[in-house]
C-alpha positions in Angstrom: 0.0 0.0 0.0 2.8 2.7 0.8 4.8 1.5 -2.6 1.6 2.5 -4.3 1.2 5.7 -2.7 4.3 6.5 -3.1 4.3 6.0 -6.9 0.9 8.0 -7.4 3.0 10.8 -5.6 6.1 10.7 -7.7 5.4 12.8 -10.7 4.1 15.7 -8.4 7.2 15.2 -6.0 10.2 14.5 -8.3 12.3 17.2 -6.3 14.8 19.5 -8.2 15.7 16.6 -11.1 14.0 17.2 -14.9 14.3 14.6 -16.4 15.0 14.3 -20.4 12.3 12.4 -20.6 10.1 15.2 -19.6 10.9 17.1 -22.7 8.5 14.6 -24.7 5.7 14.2 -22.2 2.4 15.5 -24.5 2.0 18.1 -21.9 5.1 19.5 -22.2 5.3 19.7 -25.9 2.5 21.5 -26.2 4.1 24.2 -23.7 7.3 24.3 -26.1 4.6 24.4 -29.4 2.8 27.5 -27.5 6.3 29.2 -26.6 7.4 28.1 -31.0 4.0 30.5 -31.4 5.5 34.1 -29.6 7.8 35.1 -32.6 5.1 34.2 -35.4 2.0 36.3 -33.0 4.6 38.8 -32.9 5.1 39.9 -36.8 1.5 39.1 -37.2 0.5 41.8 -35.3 3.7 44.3 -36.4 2.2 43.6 -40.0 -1.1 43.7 -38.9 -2.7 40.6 -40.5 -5.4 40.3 -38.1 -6.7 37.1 -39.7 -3.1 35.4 -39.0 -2.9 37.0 -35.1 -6.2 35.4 -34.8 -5.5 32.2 -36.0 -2.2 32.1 -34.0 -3.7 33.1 -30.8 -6.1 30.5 -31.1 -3.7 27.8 -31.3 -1.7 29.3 -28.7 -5.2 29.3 -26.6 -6.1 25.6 -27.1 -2.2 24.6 -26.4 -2.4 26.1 -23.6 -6.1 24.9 -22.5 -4.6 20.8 -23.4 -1.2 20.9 -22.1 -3.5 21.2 -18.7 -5.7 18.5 -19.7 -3.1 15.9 -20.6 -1.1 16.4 -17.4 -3.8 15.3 -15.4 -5.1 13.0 -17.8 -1.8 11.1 -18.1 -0.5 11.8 -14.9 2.6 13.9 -16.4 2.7 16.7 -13.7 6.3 17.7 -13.6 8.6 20.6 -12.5 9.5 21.2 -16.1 6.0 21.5 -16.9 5.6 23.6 -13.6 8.3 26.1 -15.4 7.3 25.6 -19.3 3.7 26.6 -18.8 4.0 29.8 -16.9 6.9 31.0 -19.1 5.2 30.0 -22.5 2.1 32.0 -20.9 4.2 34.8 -20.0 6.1 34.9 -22.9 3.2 34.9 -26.1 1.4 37.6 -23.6 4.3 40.1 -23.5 4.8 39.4 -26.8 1.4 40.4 -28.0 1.3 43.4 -25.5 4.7 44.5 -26.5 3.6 44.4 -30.7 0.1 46.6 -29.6 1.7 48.7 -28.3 4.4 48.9 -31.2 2.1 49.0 -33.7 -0.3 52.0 -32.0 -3.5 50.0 -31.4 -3.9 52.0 -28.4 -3.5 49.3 -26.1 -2.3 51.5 -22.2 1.4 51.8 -21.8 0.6 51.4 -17.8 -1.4 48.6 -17.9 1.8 46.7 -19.7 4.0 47.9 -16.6 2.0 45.9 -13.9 1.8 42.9 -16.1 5.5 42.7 -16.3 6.3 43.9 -12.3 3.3 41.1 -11.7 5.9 38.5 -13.7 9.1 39.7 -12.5 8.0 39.1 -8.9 6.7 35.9 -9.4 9.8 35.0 -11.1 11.8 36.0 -8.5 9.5 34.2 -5.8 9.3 31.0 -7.3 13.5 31.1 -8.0 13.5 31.9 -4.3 11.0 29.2 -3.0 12.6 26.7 -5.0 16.3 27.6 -3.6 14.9 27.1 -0.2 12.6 24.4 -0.7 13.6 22.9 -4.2 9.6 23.1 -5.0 7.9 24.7 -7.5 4.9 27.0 -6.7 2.1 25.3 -9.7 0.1 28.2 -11.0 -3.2 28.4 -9.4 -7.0 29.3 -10.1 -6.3 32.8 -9.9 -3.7 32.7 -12.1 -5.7 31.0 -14.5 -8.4 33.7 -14.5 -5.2 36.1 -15.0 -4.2 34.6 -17.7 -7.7 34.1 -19.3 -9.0 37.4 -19.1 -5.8 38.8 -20.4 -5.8 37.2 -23.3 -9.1 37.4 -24.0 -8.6 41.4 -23.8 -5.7 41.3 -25.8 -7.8 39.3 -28.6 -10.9 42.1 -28.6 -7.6 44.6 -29.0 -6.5 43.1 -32.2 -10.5 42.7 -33.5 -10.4 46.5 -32.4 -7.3 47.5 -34.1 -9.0 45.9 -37.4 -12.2 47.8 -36.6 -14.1 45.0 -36.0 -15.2 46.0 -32.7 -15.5 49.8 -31.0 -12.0 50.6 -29.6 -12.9 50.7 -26.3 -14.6 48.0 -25.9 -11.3 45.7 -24.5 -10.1 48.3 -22.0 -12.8 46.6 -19.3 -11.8 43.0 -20.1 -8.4 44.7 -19.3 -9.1 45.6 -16.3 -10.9 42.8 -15.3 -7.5 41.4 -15.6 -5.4 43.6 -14.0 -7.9 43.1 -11.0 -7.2 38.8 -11.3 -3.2 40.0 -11.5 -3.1 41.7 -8.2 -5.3 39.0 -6.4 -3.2 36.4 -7.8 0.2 38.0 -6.9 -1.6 38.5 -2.8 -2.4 34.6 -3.2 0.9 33.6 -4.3 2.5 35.9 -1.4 0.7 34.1 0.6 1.4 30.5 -0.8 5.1 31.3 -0.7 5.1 32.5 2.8 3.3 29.2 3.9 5.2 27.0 2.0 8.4 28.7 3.8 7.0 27.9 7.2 6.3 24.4 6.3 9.9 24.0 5.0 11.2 25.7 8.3 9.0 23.2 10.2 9.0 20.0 8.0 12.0 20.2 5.7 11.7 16.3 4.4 8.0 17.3 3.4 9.1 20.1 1.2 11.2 17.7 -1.3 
């Protein structure tokens, strides 16, 4: 019975080893295939061929929706997929912000700047947590929300930018957004300074 529940526990407690073999879980690929995307969203938008961003950012989207779905489905919870996922979030969103903005659709220079403090601490958290705990903070529901409403806004700012929608329109999804950022950066303080204590109080548990 322990040999079992130890082996149900492995892929969510491999410690601070990535494995090669990780690379090619489905999961994981789909990560890498979302994070392949940033460059090509990118000049789509530069250009803007708003019928290309589209279709990109609707790959990207369902990527990101499966990559979910098969690491539950196949067990393939990982550390690498703990890091790939956030980044390759991260990564096609400041990409898309960075080309509205570049590209004058009118998309608020501010709202960019607490999107990327937002990352940067969480970056530097989770590097921290996982020098003092060698664990790996997984993204929760309010990051999720963060994430989905931030794309969706950045999607009605490219149909605006092509005049398919009024131009303000996105600016509330936005916000919307900004509001799931701050909660989810107050949750993850939280979650870090828990995770700390149990680490200060049961160090074997935090491997």
């Amino acid at each position: 019975m322990q040999r079992q529940l130890a082996s149900n526990r492995a892929p969510q407690t491999s410690g601070s080893l990535i494995a090669v073999r990780n690379f090619f879980y489905v999961s994981n690929l789909l990560s890498i295939i979302r994070l392949g995307l940033t460059p090509f969203i990118f000049h789509s938008i530069i250009r803007r061929s708003h019928l290309a961003t589209l279709i990109i950012g609707a790959l990207a989207i369902l990527t990101d929706m499966l990559d979910g779905y098969f690491a539950r489905r196949l067990n393939q919870r990982t550390n690498l997929g703990k890091i790939l996922d956030p980044i390759a979030d991260k990564a096609i969103i400041s990409s898309v912000i960075i080309a509205l903005i570049l590209s004058n659709s009118g998309f608020p220079r501010w709202a960019f700047g607490i999107v990327i403090i937002r990352d940067v601490l969480i970056v530097i958290a989770n590097i921290f947590l996982f020098h003092r705990t060698q664990t790996i903070a997984r993204s929760d529901r309010w990051g999720k929300c963060t994430t989905f409403f931030l794309a969706t806004a950045l999607v009605l700012y490219v149909l605006a930018d092509s005049g398919s929608i009024p131009p303000f329109s996105p600016f509330y999804v936005l916000c919307v957004g900004l509001v799931f950022a701050l909660i989810s950066v107050l949750n993850y303080s939280w979650q870090l300074l828990r995770l700390l204590q149990q680490n200060r109080t049961h160090p074997k548990k935090a491997l």
